[in-house]
MIKOL-311794 format. One record per residue: residue in one letter; x, y, z of N, C-alpha, C in turn. Coordinates in pm, 1 decimal. Example, Ala and Ser with C-alpha at 12.3 -4.5 7.8 and 13.67 -1.06 7.14 Angstrom:
+---+----------+----------+----------+----------+----------+----------+----------+----------+----------+
: r :     n_c1 :     n_c2 :     n_c3 :    ca_c1 :    ca_c2 :    ca_c3 :     c_c1 :     c_c2 :     c_c3 :
+---+----------+----------+----------+----------+----------+----------+----------+----------+----------+
: a :   1319.0 :   -569.0 :    780.0 :   1230.0 :   -450.0 :    780.0 :   1320.0 :   -330.0 :    780.0 :
: s :   1285.0 :   -225.0 :    708.0 :   1367.0 :   -106.0 :    714.0 :   1290.0 :      3.0 :    787.0 :
+---+----------+----------+----------+----------+----------+----------+----------+----------+----------+
//
This chain:
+---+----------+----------+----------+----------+----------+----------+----------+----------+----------+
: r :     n_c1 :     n_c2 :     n_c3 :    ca_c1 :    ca_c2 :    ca_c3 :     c_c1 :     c_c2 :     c_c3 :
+---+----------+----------+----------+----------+----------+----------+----------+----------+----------+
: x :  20345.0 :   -352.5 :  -8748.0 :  20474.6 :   -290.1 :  -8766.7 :  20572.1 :   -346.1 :  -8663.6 :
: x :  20663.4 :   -412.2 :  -8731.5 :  20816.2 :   -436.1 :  -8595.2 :  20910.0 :   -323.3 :  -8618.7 :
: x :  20972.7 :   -314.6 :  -8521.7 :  21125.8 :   -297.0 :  -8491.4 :  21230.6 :   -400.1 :  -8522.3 :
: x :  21318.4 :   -403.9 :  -8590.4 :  21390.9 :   -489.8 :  -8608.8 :  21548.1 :   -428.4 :  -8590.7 :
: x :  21634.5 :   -503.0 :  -8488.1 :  21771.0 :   -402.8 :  -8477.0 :  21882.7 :   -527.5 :  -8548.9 :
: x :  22021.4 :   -444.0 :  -8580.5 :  22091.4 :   -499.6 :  -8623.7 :  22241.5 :   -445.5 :  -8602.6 :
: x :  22282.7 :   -475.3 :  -8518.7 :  22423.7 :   -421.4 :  -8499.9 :  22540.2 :   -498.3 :  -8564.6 :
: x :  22583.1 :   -378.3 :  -8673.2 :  22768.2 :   -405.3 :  -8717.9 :  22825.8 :   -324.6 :  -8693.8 :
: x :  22830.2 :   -301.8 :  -8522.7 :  22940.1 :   -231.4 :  -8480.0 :  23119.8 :   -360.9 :  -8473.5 :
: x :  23186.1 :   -275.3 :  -8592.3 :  23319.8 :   -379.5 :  -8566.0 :  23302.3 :   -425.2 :  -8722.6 :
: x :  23229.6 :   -399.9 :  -8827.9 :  23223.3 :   -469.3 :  -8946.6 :  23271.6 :   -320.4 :  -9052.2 :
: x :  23361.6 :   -381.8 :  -9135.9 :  23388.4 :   -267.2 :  -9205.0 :  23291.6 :   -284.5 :  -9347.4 :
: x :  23323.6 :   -134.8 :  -9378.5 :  23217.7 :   -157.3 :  -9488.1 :  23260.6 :   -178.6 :  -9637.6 :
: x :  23159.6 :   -334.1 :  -9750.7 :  23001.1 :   -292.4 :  -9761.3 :  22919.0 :   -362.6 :  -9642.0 :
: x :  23035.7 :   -459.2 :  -9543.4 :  22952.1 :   -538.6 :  -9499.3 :  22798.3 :   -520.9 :  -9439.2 :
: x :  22746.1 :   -425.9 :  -9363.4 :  22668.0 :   -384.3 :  -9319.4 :  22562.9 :   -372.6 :  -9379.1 :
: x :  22567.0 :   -287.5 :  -9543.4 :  22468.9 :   -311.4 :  -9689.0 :  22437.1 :   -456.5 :  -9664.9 :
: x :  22540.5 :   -501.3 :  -9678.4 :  22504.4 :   -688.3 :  -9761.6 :  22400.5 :   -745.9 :  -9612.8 :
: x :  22453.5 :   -713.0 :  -9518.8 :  22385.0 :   -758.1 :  -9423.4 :  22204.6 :   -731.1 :  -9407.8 :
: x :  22197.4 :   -608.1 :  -9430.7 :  22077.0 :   -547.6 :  -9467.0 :  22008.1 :   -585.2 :  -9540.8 :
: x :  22057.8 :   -648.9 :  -9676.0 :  22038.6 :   -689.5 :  -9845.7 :  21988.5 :   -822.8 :  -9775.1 :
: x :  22032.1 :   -882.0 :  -9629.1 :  22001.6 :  -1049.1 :  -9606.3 :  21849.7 :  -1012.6 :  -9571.6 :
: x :  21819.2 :   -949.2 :  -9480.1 :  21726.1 :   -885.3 :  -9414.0 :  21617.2 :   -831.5 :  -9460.7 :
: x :  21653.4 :   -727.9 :  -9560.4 :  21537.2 :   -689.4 :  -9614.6 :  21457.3 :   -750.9 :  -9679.2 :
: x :  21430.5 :   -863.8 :  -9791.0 :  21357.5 :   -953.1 :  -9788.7 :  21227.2 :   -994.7 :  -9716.9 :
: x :  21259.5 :   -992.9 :  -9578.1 :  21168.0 :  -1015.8 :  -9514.0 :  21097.7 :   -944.0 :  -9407.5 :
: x :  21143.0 :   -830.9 :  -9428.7 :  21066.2 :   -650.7 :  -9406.1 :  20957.9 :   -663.1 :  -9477.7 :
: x :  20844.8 :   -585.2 :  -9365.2 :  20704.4 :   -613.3 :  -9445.3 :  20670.5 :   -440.6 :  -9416.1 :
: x :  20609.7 :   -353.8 :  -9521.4 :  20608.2 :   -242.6 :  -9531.3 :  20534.4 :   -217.5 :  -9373.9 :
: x :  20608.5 :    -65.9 :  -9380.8 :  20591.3 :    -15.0 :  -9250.4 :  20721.8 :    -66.5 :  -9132.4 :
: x :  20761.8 :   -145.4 :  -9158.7 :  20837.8 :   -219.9 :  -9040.5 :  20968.9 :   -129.7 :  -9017.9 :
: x :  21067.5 :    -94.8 :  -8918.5 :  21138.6 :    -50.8 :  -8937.4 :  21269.1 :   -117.7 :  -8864.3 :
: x :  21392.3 :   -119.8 :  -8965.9 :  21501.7 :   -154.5 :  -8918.0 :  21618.8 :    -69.6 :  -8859.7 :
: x :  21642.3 :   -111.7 :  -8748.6 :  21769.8 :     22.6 :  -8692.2 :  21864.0 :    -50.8 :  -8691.1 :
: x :  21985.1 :    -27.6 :  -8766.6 :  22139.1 :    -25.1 :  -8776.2 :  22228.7 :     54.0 :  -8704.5 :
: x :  22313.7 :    -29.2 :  -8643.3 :  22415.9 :     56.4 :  -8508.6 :  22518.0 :    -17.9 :  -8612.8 :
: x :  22656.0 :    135.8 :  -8631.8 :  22773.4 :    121.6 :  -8704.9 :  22850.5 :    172.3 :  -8688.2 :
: x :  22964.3 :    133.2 :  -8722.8 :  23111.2 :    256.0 :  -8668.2 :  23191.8 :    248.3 :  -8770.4 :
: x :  23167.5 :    216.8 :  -8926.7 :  23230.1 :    182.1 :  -9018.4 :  23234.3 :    333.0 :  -9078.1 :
: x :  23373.4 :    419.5 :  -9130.6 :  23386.0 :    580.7 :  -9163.8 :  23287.4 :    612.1 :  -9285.5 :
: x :  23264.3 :    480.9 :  -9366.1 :  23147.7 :    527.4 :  -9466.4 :  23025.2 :    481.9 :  -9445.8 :
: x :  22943.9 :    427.5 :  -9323.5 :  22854.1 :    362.7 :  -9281.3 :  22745.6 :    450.4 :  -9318.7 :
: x :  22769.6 :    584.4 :  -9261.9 :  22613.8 :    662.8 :  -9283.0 :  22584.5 :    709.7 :  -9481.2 :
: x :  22679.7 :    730.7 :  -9505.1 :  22717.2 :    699.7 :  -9686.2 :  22653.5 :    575.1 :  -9772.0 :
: x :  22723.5 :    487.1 :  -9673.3 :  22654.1 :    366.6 :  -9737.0 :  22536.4 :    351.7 :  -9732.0 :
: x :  22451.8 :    358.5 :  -9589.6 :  22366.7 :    362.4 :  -9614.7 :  22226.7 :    440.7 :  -9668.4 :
: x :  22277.0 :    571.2 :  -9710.7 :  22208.8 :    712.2 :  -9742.2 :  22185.9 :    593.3 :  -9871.3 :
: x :  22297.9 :    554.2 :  -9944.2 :  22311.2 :    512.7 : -10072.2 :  22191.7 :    457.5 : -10117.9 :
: x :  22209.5 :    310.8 : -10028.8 :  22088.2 :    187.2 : -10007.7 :  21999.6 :    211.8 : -10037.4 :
: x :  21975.3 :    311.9 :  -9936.6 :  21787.3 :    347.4 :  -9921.9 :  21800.3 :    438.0 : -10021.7 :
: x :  21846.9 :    514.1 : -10103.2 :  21795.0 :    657.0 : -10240.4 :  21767.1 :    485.1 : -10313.3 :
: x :  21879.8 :    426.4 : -10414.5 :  21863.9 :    291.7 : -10494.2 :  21786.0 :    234.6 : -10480.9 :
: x :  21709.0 :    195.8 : -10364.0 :  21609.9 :    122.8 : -10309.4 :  21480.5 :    154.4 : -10299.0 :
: x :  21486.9 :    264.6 : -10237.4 :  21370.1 :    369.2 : -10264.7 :  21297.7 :    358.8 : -10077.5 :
: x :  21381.3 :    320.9 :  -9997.1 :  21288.5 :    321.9 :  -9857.4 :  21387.7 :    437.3 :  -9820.8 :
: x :  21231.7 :    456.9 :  -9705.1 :  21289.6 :    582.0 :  -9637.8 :  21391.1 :    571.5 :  -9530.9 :
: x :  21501.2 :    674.0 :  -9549.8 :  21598.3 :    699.7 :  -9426.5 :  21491.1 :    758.8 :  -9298.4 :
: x :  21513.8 :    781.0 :  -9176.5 :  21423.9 :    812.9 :  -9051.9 :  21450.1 :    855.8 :  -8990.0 :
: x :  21583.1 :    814.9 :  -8959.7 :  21706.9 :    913.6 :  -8825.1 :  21861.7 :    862.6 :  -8865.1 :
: x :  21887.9 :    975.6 :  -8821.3 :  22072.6 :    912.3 :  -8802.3 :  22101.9 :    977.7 :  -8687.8 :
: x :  22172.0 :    886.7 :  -8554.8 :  22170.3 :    948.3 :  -8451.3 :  22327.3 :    863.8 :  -8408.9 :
: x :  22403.7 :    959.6 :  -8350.9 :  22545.6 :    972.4 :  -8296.0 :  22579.7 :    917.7 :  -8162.1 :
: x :  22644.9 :    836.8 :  -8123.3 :  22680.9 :    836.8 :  -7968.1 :  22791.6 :    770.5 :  -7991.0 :
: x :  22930.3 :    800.6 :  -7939.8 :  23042.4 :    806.7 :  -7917.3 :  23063.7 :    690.6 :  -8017.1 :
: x :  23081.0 :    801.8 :  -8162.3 :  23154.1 :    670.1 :  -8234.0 :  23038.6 :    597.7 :  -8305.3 :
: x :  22915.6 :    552.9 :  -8276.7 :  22850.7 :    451.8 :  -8323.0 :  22752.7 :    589.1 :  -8397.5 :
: x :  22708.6 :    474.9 :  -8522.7 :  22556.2 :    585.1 :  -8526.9 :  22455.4 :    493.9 :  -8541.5 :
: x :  22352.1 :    547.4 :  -8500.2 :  22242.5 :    422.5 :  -8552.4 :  22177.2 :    497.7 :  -8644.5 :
: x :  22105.6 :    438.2 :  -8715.2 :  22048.2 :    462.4 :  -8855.7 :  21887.8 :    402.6 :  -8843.9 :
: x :  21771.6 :    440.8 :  -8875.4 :  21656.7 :    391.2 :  -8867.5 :  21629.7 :    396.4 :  -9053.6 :
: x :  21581.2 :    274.8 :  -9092.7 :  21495.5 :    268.4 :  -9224.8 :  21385.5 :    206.8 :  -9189.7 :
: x :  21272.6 :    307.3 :  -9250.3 :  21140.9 :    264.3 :  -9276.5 :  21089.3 :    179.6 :  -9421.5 :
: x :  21007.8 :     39.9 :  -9395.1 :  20999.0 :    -35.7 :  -9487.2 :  20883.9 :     -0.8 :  -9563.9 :
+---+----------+----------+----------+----------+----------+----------+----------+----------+----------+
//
């Protein structure tokens, strides 16, 4: 299992999806990716992703402005 991080703090959104969409590909189950974002529909977008997709959401966690987001592969 990795950790894999990915920050689009500063990217408005879908960019952050599409970025993910590069990425996931090469997620091997179990692995998990954390996303740091500050985009107003970021945690939306990505609730979205993962229901369509079918991986699990893990955390959504807040700090001034940013949230990070954990998906399990």
């Amino acid at each position: 299992m990795a950790i894999v991080t990915l920050d689009t703090i500063g990217v408005k959104c879908p960019q952050p999806v599409l970025k993910i969409a590069v990425i996931a590909p090469g997620m091997k189950p179990g692995d998990i990716l954390e996303i740091a974002g500050d985009c107003p529909t970021f945690e939306r977008d990505i609730r979205a992703w993962c229901h369509r997709l079918n991986k699990l959401l893990l955390s959504v966690r807040e700090d001034n402005n940013v949230k990070k987001i954990q998906i399990q592969f």
